[in-house]
N, C-alpha and C positions, 0 to 999 in steps of 0.2 A: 332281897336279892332273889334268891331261888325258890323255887316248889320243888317237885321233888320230880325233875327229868333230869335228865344227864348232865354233867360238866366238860365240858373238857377243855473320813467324814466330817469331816467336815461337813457339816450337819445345813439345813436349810431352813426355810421359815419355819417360829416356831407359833408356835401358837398363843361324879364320879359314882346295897347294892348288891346283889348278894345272888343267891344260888338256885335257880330252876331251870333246865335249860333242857332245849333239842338242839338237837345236833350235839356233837360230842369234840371235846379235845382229843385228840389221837395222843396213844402213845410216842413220845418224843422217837421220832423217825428220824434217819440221815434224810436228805432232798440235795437238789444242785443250791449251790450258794449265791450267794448274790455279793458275795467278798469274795475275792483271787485268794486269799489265806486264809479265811476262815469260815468250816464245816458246820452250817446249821442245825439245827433240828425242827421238824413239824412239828406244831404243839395244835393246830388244827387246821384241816383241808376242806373245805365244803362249797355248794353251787358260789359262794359270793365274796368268799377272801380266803386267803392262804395266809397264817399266823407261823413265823418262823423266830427262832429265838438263839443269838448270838450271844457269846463268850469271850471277850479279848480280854488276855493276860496283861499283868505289870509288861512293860516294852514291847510289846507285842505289834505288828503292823498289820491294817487290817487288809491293806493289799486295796485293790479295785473296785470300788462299790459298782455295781450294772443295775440300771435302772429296768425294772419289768413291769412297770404300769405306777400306779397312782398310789404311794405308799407313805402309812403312818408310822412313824420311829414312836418308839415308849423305853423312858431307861430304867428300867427294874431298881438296879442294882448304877445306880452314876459314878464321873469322877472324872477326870480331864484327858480330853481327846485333842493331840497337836496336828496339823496339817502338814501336808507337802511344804505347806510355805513358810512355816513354821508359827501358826498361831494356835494358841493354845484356848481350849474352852473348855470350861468348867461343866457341866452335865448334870445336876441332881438329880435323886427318886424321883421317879415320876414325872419328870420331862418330858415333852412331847414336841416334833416337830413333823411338818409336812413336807413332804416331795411330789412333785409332779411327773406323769412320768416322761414329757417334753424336758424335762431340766437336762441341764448338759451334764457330762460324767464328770461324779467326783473321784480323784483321784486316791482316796482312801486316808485313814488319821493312825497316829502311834498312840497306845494307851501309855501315858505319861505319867500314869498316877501309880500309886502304893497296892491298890487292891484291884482286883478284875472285875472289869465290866460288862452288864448285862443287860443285851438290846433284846426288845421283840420289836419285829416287822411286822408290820399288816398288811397286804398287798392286797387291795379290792381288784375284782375279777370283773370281765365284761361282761355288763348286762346285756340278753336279748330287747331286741328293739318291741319286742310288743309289753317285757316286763318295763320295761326303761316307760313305756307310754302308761302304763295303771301308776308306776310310779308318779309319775308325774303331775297324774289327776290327784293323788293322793295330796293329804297337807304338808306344807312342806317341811314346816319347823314340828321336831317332835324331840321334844327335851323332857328326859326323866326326871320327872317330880315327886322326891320325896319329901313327904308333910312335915317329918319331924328332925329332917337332914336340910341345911343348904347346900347346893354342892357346887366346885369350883367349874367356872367355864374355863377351859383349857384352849381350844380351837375349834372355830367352825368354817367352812367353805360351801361351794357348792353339792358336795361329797358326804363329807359327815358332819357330826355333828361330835365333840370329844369332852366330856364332862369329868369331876371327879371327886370322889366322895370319901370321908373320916367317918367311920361310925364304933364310936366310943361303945370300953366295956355296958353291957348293960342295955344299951342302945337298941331301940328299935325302930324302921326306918319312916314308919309310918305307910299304910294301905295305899296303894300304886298301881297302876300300870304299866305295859312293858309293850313299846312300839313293834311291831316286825322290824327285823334285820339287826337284832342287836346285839354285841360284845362285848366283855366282860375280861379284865386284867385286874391281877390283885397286886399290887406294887407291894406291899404288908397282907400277908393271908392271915386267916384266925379260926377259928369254931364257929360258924352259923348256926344257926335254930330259923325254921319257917313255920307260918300256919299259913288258913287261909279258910273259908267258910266249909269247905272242902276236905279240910284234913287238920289235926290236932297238932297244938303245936310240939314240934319236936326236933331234935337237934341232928346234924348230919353226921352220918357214923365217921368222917373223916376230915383230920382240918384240911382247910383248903392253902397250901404251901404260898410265901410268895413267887409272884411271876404264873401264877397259874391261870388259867386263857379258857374261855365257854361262850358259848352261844346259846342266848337264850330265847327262850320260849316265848311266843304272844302270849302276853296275860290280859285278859281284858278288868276294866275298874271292879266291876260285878263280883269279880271273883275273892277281894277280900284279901287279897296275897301281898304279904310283907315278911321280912327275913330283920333278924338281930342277933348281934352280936354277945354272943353268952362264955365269952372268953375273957383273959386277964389284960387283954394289949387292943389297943385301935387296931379296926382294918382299914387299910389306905388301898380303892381301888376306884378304876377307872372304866367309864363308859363307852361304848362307841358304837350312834348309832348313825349306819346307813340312812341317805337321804334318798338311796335312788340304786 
């Protein structure tokens, strides 16, 4: 996963690591919502996406969803979400669907389930046209490959790319790389430990909570850099990396 830089509805098509990162998750800030009833929080703001994270209560309605560009749903915390129309859909950890931000408006869902649910958004930001063009020369497909992990393909589009990864107690994920533009969600957080040619292995003075959100760092192969899990429970988290 990491080195040691910072961390921080009806629903629509649907479609994984550890801890080094620049740029940082913000402190959970208020921001304007993208639900009529319910009040998000920042969990990170930076040049390339805006990471918001929702809370709907047992019968709770989530009012208006407003589309503000090109956005990833992820469900921390799932469980079933009924429509306007009155269909009901089932949600688990770690579900992911896509929105465009051309889609028409959804009307908004009732949480219909026993327990509250837990969305994060990801709203990718406009690229300037001269980044969008190095982008573009760039290669197009860049999928985290961990040696000693397979990890699940979740979604991919023109946009990103949404992988996700189990790394059992003990587990380490094997020596990697780590593309520009990439995101990090722990559905299940735990204890990390990192090394790297660079720095001795050693464990991060804090567990990482689920639902917790970072932007990580370019690492290049050279550098030797892998992260494990030195806790008692699997970490269940997901990737996303910007195409563009």
């Amino acid at each position: 996963m990491n080195g040691n830089w910072i961390v921080g509805l009806s629903i629509f098509t649907l479609a994984a690591a550890p801890i080094a990162f620049a740029g940082s998750s913000t402190a959970a800030r208020p921001t304007a919502s993208l639900y009529a009833n319910l009040q998000g929080d920042v969990l990170l703001d930076n040049e390339r996406v805006l990471v918001q994270k929702f809370i709907v209560l047992p019968g709770q309605f989530t009012g208006r969803h407003t589309r503000c560009g090109d956005q990833l749903l992820v469900f921390i915390k799932g469980g079933v979400l009924t429509s306007q129309s009155g269909r009901s859909t089932l949600w688990k950890d770690g579900r992911v669907a896509w929105s465009n931000a051309v889609d028409g408006l959804d009307a908004g869902s009732t949480n219909t389930g026993k327990t509250p649910i837990e969305m994060i958004w990801v709203t990718l930001k406009p690229v300037a046209k001269a980044a969008a063009a190095a982008n573009a020369a760039a290669p197009k497909y860049r999928y985290l490959n961990y040696p000693n992990i397979p990890g699940e393909d979740l979604l991919e589009n023109d946009l990103v790319i949404v992988q996700r990864f189990v790394v059992n107690p003990g587990q380490w994920e094997g020596v990697h790389a780590h593309h520009p533009d990439m995101l990090y969600i722990h559905i299940k957080g735990g204890q990390w430990a990192a090394r790297s040619k660079h720095e001795a292995e050693h464990a991060y003075p804090e567990v990482s909570p689920d639902g917790e959100v970072g932007w990580m760092a370019t690492v290049d192969i050279s550098e030797g850099h892998e992260s494990g899990n030195i806790g008692k429970e699997p970490i269940d988290l997901i990737w996303v990396t910007l195409k563009r």
